[in-house]
PLY file of the C-alpha trace (Angstrom):
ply
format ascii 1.0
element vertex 458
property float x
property float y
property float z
element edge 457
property int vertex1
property int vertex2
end_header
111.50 -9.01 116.00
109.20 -10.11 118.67
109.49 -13.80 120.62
107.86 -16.42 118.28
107.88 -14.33 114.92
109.61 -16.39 112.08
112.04 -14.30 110.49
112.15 -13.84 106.41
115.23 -15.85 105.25
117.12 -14.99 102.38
119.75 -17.45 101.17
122.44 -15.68 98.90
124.11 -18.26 97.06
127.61 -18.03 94.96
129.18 -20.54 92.44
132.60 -21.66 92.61
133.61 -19.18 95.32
137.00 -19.45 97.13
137.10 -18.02 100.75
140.20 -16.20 100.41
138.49 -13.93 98.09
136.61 -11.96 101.18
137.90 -9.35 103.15
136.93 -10.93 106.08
139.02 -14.51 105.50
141.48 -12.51 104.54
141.66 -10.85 100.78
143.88 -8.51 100.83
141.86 -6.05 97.70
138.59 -4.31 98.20
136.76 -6.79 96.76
133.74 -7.32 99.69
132.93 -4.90 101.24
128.99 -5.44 101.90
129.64 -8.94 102.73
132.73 -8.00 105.41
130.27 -5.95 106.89
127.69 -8.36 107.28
130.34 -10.18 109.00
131.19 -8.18 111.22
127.84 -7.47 112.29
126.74 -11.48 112.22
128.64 -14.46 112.46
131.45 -15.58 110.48
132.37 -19.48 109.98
136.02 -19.53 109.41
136.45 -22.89 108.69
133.41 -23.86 105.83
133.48 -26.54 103.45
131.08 -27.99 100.69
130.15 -31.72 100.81
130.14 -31.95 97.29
132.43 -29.89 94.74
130.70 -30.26 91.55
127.19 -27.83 90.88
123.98 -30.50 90.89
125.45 -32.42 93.40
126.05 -29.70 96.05
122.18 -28.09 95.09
120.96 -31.36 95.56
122.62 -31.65 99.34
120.98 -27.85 99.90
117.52 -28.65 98.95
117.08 -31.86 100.98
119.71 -31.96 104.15
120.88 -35.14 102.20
124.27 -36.32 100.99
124.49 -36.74 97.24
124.75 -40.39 96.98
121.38 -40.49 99.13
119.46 -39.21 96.49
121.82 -40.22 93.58
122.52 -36.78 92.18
125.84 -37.28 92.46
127.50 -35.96 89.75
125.75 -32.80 87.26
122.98 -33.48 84.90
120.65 -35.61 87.19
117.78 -34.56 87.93
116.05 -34.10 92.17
113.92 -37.15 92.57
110.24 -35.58 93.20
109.57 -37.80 95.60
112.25 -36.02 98.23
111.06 -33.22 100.82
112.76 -30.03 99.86
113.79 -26.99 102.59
110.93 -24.96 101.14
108.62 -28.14 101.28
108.89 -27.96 105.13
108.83 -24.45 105.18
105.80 -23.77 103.63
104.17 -26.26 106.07
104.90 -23.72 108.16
103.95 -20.56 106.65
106.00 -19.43 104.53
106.41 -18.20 101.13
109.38 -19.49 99.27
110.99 -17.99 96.07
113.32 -19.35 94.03
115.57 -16.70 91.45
118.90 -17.75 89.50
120.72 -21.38 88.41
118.62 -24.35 89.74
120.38 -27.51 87.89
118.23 -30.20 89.35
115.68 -30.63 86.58
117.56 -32.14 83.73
119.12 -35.58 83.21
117.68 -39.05 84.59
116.17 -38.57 88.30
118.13 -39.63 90.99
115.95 -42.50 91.54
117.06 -44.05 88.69
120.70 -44.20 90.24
119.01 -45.69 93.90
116.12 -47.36 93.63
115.79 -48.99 90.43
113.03 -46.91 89.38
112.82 -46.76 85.33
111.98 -43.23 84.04
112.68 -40.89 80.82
114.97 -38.56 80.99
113.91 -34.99 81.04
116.02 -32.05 79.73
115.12 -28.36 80.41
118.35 -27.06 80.12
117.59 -24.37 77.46
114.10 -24.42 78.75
111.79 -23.48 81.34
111.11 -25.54 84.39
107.55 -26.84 84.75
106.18 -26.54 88.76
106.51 -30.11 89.33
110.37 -29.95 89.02
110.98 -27.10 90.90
111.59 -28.87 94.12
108.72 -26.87 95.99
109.56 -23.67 94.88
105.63 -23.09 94.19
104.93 -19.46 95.58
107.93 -17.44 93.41
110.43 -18.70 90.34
112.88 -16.63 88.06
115.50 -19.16 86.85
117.21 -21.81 84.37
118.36 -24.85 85.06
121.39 -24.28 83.60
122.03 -20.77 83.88
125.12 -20.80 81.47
123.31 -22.19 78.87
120.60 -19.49 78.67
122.91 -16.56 79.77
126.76 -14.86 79.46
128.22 -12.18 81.66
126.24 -9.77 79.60
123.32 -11.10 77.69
120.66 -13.76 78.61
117.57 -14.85 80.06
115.60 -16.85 82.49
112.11 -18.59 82.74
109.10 -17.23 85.53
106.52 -18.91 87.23
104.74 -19.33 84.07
107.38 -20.25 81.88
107.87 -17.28 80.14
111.15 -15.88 78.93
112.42 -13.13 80.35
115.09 -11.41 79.07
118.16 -9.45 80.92
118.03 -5.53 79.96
120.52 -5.53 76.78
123.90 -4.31 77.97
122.85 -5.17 81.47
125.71 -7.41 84.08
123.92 -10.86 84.73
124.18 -10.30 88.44
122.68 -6.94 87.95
120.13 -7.95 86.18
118.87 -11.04 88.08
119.73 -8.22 91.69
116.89 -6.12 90.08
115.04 -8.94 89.66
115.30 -9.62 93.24
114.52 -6.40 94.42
111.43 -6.54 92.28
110.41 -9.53 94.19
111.15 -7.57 97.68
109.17 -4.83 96.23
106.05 -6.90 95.32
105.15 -9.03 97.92
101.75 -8.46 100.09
103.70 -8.98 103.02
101.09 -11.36 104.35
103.52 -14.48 105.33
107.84 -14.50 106.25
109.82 -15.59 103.48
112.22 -17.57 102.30
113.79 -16.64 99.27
117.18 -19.15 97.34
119.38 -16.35 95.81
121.21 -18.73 93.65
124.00 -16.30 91.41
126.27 -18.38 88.75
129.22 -15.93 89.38
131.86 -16.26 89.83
131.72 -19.61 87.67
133.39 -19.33 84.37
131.46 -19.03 81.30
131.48 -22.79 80.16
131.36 -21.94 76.28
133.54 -19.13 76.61
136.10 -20.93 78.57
136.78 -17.87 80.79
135.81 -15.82 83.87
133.10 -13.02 82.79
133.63 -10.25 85.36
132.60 -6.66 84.98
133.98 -4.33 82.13
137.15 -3.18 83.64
137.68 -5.83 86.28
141.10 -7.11 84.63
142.34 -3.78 85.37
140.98 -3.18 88.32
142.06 -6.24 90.35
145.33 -6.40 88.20
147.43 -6.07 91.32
146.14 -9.08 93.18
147.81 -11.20 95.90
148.64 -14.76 94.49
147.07 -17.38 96.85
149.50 -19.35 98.42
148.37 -22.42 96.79
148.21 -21.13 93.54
151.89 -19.76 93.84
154.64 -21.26 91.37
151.94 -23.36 89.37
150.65 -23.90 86.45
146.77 -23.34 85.37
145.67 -20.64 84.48
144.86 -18.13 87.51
147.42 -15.32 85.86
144.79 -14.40 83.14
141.67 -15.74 84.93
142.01 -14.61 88.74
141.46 -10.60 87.51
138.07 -10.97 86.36
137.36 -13.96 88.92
137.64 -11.04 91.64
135.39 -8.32 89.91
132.22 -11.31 89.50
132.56 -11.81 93.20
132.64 -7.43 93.98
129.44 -7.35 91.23
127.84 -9.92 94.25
129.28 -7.85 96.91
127.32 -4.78 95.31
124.21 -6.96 94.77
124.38 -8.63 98.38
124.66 -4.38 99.79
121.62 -3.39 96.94
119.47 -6.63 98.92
120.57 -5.32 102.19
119.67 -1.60 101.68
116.20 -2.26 100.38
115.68 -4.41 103.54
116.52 -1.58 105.47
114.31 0.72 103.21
111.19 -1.46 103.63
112.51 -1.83 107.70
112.54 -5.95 107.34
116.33 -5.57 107.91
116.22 -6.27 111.33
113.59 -9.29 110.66
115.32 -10.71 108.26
118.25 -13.60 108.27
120.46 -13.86 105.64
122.73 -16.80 104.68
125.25 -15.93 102.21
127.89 -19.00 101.41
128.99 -21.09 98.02
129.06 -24.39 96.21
132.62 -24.77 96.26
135.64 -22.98 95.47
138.11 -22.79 92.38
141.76 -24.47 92.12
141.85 -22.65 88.58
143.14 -25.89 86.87
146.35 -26.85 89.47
145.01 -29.71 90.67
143.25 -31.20 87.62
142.31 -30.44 84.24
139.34 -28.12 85.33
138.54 -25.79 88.44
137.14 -28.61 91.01
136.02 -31.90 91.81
139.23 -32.35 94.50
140.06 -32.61 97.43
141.82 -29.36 97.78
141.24 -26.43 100.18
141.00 -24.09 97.23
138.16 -26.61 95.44
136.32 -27.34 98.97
136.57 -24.55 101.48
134.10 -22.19 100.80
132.94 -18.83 102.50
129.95 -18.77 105.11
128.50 -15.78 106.71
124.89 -15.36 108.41
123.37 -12.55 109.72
120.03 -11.61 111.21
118.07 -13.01 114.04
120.13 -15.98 115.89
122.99 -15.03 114.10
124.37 -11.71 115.11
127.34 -10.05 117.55
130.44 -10.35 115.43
131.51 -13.81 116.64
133.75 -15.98 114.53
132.98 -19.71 114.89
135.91 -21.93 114.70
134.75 -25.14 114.26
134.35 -26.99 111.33
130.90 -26.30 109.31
129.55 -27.88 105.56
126.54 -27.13 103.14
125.18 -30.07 104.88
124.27 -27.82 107.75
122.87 -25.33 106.39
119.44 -27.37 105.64
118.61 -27.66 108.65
120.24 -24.58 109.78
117.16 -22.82 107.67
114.46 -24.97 108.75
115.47 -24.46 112.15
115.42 -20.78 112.15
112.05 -20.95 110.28
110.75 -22.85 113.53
110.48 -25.87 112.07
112.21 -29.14 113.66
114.58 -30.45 111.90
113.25 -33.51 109.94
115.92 -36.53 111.55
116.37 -37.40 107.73
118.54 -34.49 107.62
122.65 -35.27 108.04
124.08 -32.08 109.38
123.75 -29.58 112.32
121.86 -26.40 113.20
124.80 -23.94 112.78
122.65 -22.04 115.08
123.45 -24.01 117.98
127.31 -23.03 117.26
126.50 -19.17 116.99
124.54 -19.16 120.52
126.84 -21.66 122.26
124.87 -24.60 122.60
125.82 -27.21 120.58
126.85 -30.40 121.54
129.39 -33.39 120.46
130.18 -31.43 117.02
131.71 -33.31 114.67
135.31 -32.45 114.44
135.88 -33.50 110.95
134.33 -32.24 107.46
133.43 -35.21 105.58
132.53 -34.85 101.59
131.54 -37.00 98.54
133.80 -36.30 95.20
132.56 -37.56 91.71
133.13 -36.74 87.86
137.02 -36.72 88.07
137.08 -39.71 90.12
134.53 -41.40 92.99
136.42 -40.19 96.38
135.67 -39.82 99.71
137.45 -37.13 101.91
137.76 -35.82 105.82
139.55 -32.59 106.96
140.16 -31.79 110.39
141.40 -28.67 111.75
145.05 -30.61 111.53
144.70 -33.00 108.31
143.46 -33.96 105.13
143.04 -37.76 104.37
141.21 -38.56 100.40
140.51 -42.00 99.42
139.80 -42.82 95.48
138.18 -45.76 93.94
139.69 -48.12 91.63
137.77 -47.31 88.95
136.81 -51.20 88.05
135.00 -51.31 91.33
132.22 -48.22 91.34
129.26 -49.54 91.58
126.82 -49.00 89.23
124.13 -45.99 90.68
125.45 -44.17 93.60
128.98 -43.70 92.57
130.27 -45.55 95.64
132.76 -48.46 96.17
133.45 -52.08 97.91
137.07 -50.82 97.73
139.24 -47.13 97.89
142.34 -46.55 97.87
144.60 -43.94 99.67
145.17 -41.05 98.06
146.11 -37.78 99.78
147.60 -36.93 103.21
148.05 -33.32 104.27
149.48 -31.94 107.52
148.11 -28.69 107.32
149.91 -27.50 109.97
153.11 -27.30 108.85
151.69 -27.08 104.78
148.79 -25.04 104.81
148.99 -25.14 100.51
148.83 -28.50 100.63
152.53 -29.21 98.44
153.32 -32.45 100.00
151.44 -35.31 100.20
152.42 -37.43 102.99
150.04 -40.28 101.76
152.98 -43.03 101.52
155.20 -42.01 104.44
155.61 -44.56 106.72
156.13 -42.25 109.53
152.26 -41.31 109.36
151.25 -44.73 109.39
149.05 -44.15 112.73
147.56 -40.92 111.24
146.22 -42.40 107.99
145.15 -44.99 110.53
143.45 -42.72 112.63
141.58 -40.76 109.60
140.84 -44.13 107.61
138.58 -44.78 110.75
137.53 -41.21 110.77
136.48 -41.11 107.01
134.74 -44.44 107.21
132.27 -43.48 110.68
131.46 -40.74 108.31
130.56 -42.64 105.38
128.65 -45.19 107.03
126.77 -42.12 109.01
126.07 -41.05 105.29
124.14 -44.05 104.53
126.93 -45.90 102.69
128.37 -48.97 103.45
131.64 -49.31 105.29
134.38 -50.18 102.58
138.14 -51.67 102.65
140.61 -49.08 102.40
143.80 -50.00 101.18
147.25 -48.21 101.29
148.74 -47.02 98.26
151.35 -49.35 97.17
148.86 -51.89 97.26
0 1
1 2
2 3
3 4
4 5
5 6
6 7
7 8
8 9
9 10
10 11
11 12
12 13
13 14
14 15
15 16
16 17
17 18
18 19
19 20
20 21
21 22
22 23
23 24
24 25
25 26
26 27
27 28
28 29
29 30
30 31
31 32
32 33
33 34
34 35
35 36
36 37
37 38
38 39
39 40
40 41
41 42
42 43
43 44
44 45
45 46
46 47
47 48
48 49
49 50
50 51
51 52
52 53
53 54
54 55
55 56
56 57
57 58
58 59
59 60
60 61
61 62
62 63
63 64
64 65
65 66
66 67
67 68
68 69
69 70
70 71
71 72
72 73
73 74
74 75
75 76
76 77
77 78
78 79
79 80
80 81
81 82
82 83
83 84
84 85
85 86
86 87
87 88
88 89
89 90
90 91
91 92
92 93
93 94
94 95
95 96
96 97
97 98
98 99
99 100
100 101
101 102
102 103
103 104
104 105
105 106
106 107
107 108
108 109
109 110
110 111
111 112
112 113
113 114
114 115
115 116
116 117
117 118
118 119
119 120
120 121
121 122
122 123
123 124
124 125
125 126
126 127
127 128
128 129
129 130
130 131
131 132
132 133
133 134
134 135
135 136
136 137
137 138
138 139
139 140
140 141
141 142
142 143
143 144
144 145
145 146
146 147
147 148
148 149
149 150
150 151
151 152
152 153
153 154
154 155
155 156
156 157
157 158
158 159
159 160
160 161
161 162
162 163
163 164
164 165
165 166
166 167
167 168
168 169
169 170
170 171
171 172
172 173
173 174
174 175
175 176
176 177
177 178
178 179
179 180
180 181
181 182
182 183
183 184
184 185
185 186
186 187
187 188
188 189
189 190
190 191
191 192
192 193
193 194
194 195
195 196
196 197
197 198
198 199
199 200
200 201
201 202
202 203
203 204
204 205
205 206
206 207
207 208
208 209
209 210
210 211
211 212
212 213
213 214
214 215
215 216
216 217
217 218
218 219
219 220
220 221
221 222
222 223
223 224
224 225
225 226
226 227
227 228
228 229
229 230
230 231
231 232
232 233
233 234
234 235
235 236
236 237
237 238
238 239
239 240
240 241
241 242
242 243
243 244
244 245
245 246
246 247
247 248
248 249
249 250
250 251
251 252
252 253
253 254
254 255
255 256
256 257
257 258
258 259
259 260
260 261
261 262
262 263
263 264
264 265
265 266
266 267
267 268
268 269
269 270
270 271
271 272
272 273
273 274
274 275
275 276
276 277
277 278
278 279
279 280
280 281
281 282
282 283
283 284
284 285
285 286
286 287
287 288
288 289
289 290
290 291
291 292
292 293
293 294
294 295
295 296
296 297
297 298
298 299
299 300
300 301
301 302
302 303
303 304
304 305
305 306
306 307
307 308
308 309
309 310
310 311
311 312
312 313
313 314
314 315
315 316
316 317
317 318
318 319
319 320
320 321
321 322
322 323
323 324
324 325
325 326
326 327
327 328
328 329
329 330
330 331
331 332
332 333
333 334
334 335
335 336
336 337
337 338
338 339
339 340
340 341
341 342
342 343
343 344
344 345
345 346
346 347
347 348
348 349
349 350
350 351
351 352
352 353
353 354
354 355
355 356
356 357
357 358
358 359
359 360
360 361
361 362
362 363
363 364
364 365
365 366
366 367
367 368
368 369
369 370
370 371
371 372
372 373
373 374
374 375
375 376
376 377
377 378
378 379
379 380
380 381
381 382
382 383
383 384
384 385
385 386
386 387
387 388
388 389
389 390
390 391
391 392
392 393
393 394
394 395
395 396
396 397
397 398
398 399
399 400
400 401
401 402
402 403
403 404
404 405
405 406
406 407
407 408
408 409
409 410
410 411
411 412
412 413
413 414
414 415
415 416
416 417
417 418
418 419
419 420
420 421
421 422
422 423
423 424
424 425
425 426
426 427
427 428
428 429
429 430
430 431
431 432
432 433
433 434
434 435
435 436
436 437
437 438
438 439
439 440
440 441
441 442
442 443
443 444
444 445
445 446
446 447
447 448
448 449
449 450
450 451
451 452
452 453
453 454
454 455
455 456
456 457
């Protein structure tokens, strides 16, 4: 690529990934292959985490570079303000076309304005139906989606809505991610060519099938994975990973073979070498151990996520070691599009960390929890400290609180699978201490007000 050209960006998006299912963090199986090779080739963030474990929420934090309570989508089922300026808003300020294919979730429910700024609106609901233009957050050059993808869609029948609101209908018999990767491919396939692009890849594997209350992988992935590795958290508990984490595995090789089918057409149309791609998750799966559903904790196996670029800016091998979130990869994409990064944007350039140049990076994770409960969390490299509201004192709107409460302290150090919660033990006093301050510098850098933490006996 020559100085000054703006590469095409292509941002491969899973749902409800764990990290530990990659080859490259780790998985012991065959399950990635494609993606451990873009690793190897790129760069490899070995310590990613969402900012947000619950769907909307996260999407919401993706589009704009803002946290959830910012915009008040935070919790599912409320919809993007249209008043906010979207990734593909600034980057088709500055040439670019920008596609949209796959799960969007940001275009049913009330708007978030209704949560922030008092404004009174109608709720809208296209779950089971298309999308008009003005909802799709700027998306106004390619669309293929549903808002909710499981509620137009299983593992092996379904549809989605394009540009004009048509249906369009998987190939009967056809694997969702295969159909939506030849959908993609389609795209690559048709364009003139005439501007870079920027295309959100936005798969709902390897997300259970809601109705179906069960993981839809591949024909034959129960057999084929049978003879996984238990994760260490998962070990000796309940839930129910036994039955589930089989099939789990085969949805994330069916996006392995999609991410390798994007790749090789790249390479067949030589944009390969032009072309950055971003490949990382919502959040991960504790397959019910921690609470009565998959997420919304504070747990490594809800909130770390994989995250893997490669392509210009972003190549040599190198694993970064630092601690990254979804909340940099806004302006992570902007930036590599040439575009400044808009200062209403919370996170970093995770570009700066792949050349060497960043500066004063945070060295905690910070993230927003809602649905189960309103929490606030930090993770360093060392610990995990997770507040929760008393739930007579959320506030109305932006699922925040005057008041928390302690609620989890992990050494990680010495209990990586986070067994033993040190949260009352007076003998980390000085630590909760130190991570109480920690977790409320990030708050208050997230445009909420400082609250009163109190320990847990209280």
């Amino acid at each position: 690529m020559s100085a000054g050209q703006q590469p095409n960006i292509i941002f491969f998006f899973s749902d409800q990934q764990r990290w530990d299912t990659c080859g490259c963090y780790g998985q012991p199986l065959d399950v990635t292959p494609n993606l451990d090779r873009m690793a190897a080739e790129g760069v490899r963030f070995e310590s990613a985490f969402t900012c947000q474990p619950v769907c909307g929420p996260a999407r919401a934090c993706l589009q704009t570079g803002k946290y959830a309570t910012e915009m008040g989508c935070f919790k599912n089922n409320i919809a993007l303000p249209q008043d906010e300026k979207t990734v593909p808003s600034w980057l088709s300020e500055f040439g670019y076309e920008v596609g949209y294919i796959g799960k969007w979730h940001l275009a049913s429910g009330h708007f978030g304005t209704y949560y922030t700024r008092g404004v009174e609106d109608t709720e809208v609901n296209h779950r089971e139906t298309a999308v008009p233009l003005h909802l799709r957050g700027g998306y106004k050059d390619y669309w293929l989606a549903s808002d909710v993808l499981e509620f137009t869609s299983h593992g092996h029948d379904g549809h989605m809505f394009d540009a004009e609101m048509n249906r369009r209908d998987f190939p009967e018999g056809s694997y969702r991610v295969d159909a939506q990767t030849d959908w993609v491919l389609d795209y690559l396939r048709s364009r003139d060519g005439e501007k870079p692009f920027f295309l959100f890849l936005s798969y709902i594997e390897p997300h259970h099938q809601n109705d179906h209350n069960h993981y839809e992988g591949p024909k034959g992935s129960k057999e084929r994975f049978k003879d996984f590795v238990t994760p260490g958290d998962l070990t000796d508990t309940e839930g129910d990973w036994r039955a589930e984490y089989p099939d789990y595995l085969g949805c994330i090789n069916s996006l392995d073979t999609a991410l390798g089918r994007i790749r090789a057409e790249l390479e067949a149309q030589g944009m390969a070498d032009d072309t950055l791609i971003i490949y990382t998750s919502d959040h991960g799966s504790h397959f019910r151990t921690r609470n009565s559903e998959y997420k919304r904790s504070c747990h490594d196996g809800c909130i770390r996520i994989p995250m893997i670029a490669c392509g210009p800016g972003f190549r040599g091998g190198k694993v970064v070691e630092e601690l990254v979130s979804l909340i940099d990869v806004p302006p992570t994409i902007v930036a590599a599009g040439g575009v400044p990064v808009p200062s209403c944007m919370r996170g970093g350039d995770l570009g700066t960390l792949a050349d060497g140049t960043a500066q004063e990076w945070p060295e905690e994770a910070f993230l927003q929890i809602s649905e189960s409960h309103c929490g606030r969390t930090v993770r360093t490299q060392r610990w995990k400290y997770s507040v929760r509201a008393p739930k007579d004192a959320v506030r109305f709107g932006c699922c925040n609180s005057p008041v928390y409460t302690e609620d989890f302290l992990y050494d990680l150090q010495t209990d990586p699978h986070e067994r033993r919660n040190l949260v009352s033990d007076p003998a980390f006093a000085d630590v909760r201490a130190d991570m109480a301050t920690r977790l409320k510098r990030r708050m208050v850098e997230a445009g909420e007000d400082e609250p009163e933490i109190q320990p847990v006996s209280c």
